[in-house]
N, C-alpha and C positions, 0 to 999 in steps of 0.2 A: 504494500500500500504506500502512494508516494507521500510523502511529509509536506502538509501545507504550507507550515512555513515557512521551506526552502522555493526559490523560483525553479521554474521546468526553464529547460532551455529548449527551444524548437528549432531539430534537426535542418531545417529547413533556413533559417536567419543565420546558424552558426556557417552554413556552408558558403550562403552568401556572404559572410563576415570575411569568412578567410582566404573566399577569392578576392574581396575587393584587397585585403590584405595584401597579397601576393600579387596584385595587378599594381596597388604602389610603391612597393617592394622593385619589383622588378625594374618597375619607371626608374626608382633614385638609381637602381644599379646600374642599368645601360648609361644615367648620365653620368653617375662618377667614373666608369671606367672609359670614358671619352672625355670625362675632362681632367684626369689624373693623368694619362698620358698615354694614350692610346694610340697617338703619333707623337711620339718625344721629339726626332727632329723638325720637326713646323716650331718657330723661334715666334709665338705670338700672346701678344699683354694676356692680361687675365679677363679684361671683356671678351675680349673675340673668344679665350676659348670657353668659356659662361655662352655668350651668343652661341656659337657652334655645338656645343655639348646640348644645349637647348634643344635646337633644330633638328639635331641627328637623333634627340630620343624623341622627339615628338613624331619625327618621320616613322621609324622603323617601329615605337610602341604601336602606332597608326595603324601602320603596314600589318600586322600582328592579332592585333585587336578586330581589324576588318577580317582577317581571314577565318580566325577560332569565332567571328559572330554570324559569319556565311556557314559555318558546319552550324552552330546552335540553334540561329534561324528554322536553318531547314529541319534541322533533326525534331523542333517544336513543331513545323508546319506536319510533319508526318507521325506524331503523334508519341514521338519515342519518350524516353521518362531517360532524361541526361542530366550530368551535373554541368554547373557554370563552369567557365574556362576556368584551370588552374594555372597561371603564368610563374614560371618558373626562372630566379633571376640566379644569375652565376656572376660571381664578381671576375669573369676575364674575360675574353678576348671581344665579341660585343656586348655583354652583360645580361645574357640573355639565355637560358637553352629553349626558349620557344616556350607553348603551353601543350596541355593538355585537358580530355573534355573525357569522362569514364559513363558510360551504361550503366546506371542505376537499375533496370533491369534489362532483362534479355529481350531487345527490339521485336513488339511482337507480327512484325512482317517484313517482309525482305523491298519491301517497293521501292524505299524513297533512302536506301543505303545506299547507292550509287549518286543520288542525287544529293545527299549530305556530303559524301566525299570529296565533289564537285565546288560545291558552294564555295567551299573555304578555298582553294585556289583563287577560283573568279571573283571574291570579294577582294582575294587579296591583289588579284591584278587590278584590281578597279581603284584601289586604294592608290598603289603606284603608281597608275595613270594620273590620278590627282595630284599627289603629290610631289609629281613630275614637271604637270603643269604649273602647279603654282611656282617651284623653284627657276621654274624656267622665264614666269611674269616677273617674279622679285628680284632677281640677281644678276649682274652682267656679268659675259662671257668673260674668262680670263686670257688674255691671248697667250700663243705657246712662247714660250720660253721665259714670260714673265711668274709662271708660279710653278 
């Protein structure tokens, strides 16, 4: 019999607690290890690499976040029982091992598994595409031999 006057936790907010956890988690890690020194020889102040470490995890958490929400999307539209994305941060080389999304039960029909496996690529190319263009509106080319 559960004890009243302890709180229940609901399996359900905790999961979402500890992805949102692991999604900001992840974020500071991709920026500190781009702005700790990710490229040591680039000789630039400490705005630019604040600016830049900015940029590069907003792009690729982007990039990341669209793909794992193209598999969750779908996997909701087809009725699967999924957990949120689990983002997983590594302090080297882009700060990042990616995420992961686990079957809370066994999919109970094969129809709409090829079309989750889908999603997540083509969100994530959609994402790139954006954030292609944008970098491409914001910033001027560098000519060669100057950087």
């Amino acid at each position: 019999m559960p004890n009243p006057l302890l709180p229940t936790v609901d399996p359900v907010r905790a999961e979402r607690r500890r992805a949102a956890v692991l999604f900001i988690v992840t974020c500071a890690s991709v920026f500190l290890v781009r702005f700790v020194g990710w490229q040591p020889e680039l000789d630039v102040s400490f705005g630019e690499r604040l600016v830049s470490s900015a940029l590069f995890s907003v792009a690729l958490m982007g990039i990341l976040f669209a793909h794992e929400m193209g598999h969750f999307v779908a996997a909701r539209v087809h009725a699967y029982r999924i957990s949120w994305p689990f983002f997983l941060p590594f302090p080297y080389f882009v700060g990042t091992l990616g995420a992961f999304i686990r079957f809370t039960d066994k999919p109970p029909h094969r129809k709409g598994l090829v079309e989750m496996a889908a999603f997540g690529p083509i969100s994530g190319f959609v994402a790139i595409g954006i954030f292609l263009i944008l970098w491409m509106m914001l910033f001027e080319p560098v000519p060669p031999g100057n950087g």
